[in-house]
N, C-alpha and C positions, 0 to 999 in steps of 0.2 A: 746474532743473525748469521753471521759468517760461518759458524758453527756446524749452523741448519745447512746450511748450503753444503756445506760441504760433506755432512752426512748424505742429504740425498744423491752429491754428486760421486759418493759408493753407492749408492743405490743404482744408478743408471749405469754406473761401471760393470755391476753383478748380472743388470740385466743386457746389458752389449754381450758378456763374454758367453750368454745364456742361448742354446738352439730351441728355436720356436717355430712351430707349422707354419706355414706361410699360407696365410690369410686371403682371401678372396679380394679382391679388389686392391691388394697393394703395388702391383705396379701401375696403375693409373692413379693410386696417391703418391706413388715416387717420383711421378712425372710433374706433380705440382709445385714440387718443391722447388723449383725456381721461381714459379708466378709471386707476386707482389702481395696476394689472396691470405688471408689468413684463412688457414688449415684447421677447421672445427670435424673432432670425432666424435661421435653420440652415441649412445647407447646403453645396455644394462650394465648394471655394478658385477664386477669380473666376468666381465665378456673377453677383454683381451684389448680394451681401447690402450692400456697404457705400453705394453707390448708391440700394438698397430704402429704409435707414433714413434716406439723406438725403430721399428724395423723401417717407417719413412724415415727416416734419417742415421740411418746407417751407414758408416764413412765419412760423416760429415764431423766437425766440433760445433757442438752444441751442447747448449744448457741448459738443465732439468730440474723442473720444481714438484713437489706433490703434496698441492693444496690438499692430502687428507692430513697433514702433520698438523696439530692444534696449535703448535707454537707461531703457526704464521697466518691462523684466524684472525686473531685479534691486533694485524699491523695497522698501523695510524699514518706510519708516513711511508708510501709505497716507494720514495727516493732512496730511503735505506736497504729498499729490497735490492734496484736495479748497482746500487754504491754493494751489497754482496758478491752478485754474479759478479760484477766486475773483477771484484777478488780473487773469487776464486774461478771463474771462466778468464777472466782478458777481455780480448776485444769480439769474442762473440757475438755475431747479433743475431744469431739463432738460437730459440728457447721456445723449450716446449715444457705448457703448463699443465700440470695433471689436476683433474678434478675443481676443476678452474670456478666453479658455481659456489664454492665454499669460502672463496673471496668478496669481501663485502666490495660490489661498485667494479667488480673487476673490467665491466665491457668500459668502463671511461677509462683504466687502467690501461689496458689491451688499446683501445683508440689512440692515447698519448703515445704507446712504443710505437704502436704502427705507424703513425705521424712524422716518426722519427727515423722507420727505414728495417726496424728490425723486423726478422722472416720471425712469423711465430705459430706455433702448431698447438693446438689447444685441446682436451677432451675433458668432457664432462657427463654426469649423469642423470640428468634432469631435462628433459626436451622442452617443456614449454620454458622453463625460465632463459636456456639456452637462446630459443629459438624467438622468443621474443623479446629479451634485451640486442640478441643480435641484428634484429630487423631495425630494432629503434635507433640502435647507434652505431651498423656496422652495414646498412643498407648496400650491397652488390661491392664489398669489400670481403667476402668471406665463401671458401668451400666445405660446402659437408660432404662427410663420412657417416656412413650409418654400420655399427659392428656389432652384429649379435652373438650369440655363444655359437660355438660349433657348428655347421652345416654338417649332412651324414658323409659328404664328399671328406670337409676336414675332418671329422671323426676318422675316417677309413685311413687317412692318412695318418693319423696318430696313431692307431694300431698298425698300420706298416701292412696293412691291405690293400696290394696293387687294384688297382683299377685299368684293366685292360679284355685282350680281348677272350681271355677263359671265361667269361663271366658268364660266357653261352654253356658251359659243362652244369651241367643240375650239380654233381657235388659242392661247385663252388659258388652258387645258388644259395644252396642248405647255407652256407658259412655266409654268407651275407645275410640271407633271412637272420641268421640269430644275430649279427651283429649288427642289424637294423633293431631288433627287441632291444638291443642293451644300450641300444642311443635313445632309442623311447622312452624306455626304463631310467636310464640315468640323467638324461639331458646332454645336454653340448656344454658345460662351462670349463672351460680350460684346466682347470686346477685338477677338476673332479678327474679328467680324461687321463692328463701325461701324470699325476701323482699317483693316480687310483688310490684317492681319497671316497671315504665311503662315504656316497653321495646322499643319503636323505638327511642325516646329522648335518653335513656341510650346506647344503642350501636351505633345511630349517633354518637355522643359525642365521643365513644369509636375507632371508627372507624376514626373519624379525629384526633384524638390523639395518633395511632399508626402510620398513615400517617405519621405526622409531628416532632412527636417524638422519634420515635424509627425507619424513615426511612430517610426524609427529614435532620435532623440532623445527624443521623449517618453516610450516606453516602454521606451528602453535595449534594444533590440532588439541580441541579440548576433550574431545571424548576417544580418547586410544582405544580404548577396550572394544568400541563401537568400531573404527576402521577395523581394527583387528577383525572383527566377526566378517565384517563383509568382504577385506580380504580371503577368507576362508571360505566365504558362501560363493564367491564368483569363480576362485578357483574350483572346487566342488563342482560348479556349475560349468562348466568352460563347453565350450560349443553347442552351448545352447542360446536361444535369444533370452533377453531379459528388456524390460522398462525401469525407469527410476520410480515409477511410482508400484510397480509389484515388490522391488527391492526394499521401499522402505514400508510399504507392509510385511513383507516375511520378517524384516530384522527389527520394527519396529523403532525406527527412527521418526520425528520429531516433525523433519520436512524432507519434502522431495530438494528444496534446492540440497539441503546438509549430505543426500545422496547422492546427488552430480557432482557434489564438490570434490566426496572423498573419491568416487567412481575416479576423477579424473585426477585426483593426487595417483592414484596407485596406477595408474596409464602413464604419467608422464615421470613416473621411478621406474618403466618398464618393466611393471611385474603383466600387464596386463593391455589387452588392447583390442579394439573391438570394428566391427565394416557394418554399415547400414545395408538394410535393404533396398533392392534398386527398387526406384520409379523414376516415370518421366516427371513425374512433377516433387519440385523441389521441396514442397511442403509435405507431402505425404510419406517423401525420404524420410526427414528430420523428427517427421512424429513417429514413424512405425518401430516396432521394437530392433535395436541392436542386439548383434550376434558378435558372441566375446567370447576372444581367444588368450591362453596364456603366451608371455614370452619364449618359454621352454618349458619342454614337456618334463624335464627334472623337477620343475617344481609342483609340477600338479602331483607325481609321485610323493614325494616327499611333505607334500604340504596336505592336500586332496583329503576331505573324510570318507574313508573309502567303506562301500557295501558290498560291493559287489565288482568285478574288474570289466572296464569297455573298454577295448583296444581299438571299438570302431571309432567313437570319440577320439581316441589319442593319436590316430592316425589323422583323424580330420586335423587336431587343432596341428601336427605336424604340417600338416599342407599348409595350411593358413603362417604359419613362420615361414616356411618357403615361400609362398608368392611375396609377401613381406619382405623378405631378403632381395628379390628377385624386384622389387619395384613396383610389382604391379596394381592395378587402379582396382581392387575387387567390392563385391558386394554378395551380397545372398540376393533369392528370389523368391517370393512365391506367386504364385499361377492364378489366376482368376478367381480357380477353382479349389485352393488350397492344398496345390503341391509346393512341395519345397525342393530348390536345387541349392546345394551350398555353396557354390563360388560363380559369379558371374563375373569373367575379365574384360576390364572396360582398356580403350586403348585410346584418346581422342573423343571424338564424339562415336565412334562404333563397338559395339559391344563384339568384341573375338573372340571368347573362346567360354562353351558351359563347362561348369567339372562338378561330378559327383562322386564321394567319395563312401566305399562299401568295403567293407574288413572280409564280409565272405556274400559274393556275387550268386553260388552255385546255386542257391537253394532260389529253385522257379516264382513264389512269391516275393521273394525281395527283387529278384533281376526284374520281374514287369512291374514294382512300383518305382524304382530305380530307372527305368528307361522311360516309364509315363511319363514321369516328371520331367525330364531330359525332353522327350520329342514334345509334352505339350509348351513348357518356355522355348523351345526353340521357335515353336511357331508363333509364339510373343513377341519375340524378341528377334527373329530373323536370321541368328545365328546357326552353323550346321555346325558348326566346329564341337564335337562333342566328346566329351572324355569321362571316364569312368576309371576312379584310384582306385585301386584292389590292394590286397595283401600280397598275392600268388595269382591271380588269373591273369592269361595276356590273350587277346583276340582281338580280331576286329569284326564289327556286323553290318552289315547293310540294314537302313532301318528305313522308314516312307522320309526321313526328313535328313538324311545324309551319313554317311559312315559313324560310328559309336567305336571309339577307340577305347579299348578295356586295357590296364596298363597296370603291373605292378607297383607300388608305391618307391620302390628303390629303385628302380629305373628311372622314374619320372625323378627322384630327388638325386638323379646323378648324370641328368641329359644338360649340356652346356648351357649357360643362361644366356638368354638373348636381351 
């Protein structure tokens, strides 16, 4: 055991002396490192969670474990573990555990250290087992973190693309537009970006190894070949709505529950993830069809059976990672009358803010079914706040039901988050 420990404790050494982007939200996880709170980070398989908790605890002595090591799946007496770190850390009682859901019983684990006084910082990659072992036995004892791959902010930053104020010169317009394609194109996953590692091989790979590792295994899933398909048909399909009972006719599944099941195994590995349609009635939510987005647009490249190429698509499910990243409470809509707007921002009980998102505005028929839709849910929903994502168009319009703000897609993924 000692062994292990102290291999990983080269591991956390390699990644200290290692320079990494600096992540969105980590000084307000730096600042928790004092609270009493156990520090939970969540999110996709190589997002950068184990990176995140080293850069929270930067400075500090602490102790690093990484529950992806087989040798420490199968421990029986977790005294042995803490009779390690002792070893080879001292009297540390700061430890941060990586990929922590790989541990059999860990939240009773985690509850004994904490009981005890140790600060412990935790990431894992599984949200519902996270989040529901955590409520059962760690109830208003624990902060989360949510880290997903890249934003185009940290993209720019990894290519060493100032963000400032030439951004108004069309030349450096041009060089953003292509550096926004090659973030659509590639995705945001860490490895892919600073190694420029060629990305549709790396996240294939990546993508059938959450499949089968972190679902197929975990949940004893009997029919792989059958997740695997739907995998592949949802990705395919991303920002489109879907139901579980059209899904397990197209794929020819057995039952709709065997469809909600796996639906939500591949949601809660963060390959996928989906907003209801608004109503005011809470029934009519829960039955209408959900609209489903990927984690990262790397993998719908890389994964996607492609026919033909839609950047309007990849641009939307982009937005949809954005308000995602951003927190916010969204939904789709459709109209009485069977428009559709694709993000409705809910904030409380007030609905703030419509957005529709259009790859090219110019062309007179799409701009008046784009805007129909836009002024007739506003007048549903009472909202003016209107927004229109574009590729390249920026205007604003007066409309009968309040300003129509038309906004390029990289402006909007790079205006400060509120």
């Amino acid at each position: 055991m000692r062994d292990v420990i102290l291999g990983h404790k080269e591991e956390r050494d390699e990644l200290l002396r290692t320079k990494y982007i600096k992540r969105n939200g980590l000084d307000n996880a730096r600042q928790s490192i004092n609270n009493n709170l156990i520090k939970v980070i969540i999110g996709p398989r190589r997002a950068g969670k184990s990176v995140f908790g080293i850069q929270m605890l930067e400075g500090l002595d602490f102790a690093y474990l990484n529950f992806d090591d087989e040798r420490l799946v199968d421990i029986s007496d977790y005294d042995d573990l803490i009779k390690a770190i002792r070893q080879v850390y001292g009297e540390t009682k700061i430890i941060l555990f990586d990929e922590i859901q790989n541990l059999p019983k860990w939240e009773l684990f985690l509850n004994r250290l904490h009981r005890k006084g140790y600060n412990l910082v935790i990431t894992g990659s599984n949200s519902r087992l996270l989040s529901r072992e955590l409520s059962t036995h760690l109830t208003g004892r624990f902060i989360q973190f949510q880290i997903l791959t890249f934003s185009f902010a940290e993209f720019l930053n990894a290519r060493n693309f100032p963000i400032d104020e030439t951004l108004g010169l069309k030349e450096r317009q041009g060089m953003l537009l292509n550096l926004l394609n090659e973030h659509l194109e590639s995705g945001g996953y860490p490895e892919v970006i600073i190694k420029n590692i060629e990305p549709r091989t790396y996240i294939a790979t990546l993508f059938e190894s959450i499949l089968f590792k972190d679902i197929v295994k975990r949940y004893n899933v009997r029919y792989s070949k059958k997740l695997y398909d739907l995998g592949l048909y949802l990705i395919t399909n991303h920002s489109n709505e879907f139901s579980y009972t059209s899904l397990r006719k197209a794929l020819e599944f057995k039952s709709v529950h065997t469809v909600e099941n796996y639906t939500d195994y591949l949601n809660e590995a963060f390959l996928i993830f989906y907003i209801e349609r608004f109503s005011h009635k809470i029934k009519e939510q829960i039955k209408s069809p959900k609209k489903l987005y990927v984690y990262d647009t790397g993998i719908i490249n890389a994964v996607k059976f492609k026919t033909t190429p839609d950047i309007g698509k990849l641009i939307e499910n982009a937005t949809a990672i954005e308000l995602l990243r951003r927190g916010k409470e969204c939904y789709s809509y459709k109209t009485k009358d069977g428009k559709e707007v694709d993000f409705v921002v809910k904030e409380g009980l007030e609905i703030t803010r419509l957005m529709q998102v259009c790859y090219d505005i110019s062309r007179p028929p799409t701009k008046k079914r784009e805007v129909a839709a836009l002024i007739k849910t506003a007048r549903e929903t009472g909202c003016d706040s209107l927004l229109v994502i574009t590729w390249d168009y920026e205007k604003k319009e007066t409309s009968e039901y309040g300003d129509i703000i038309y906004m390029p897609l990289w402006k909007w993924l790079l205006q400060p988050q509120k």
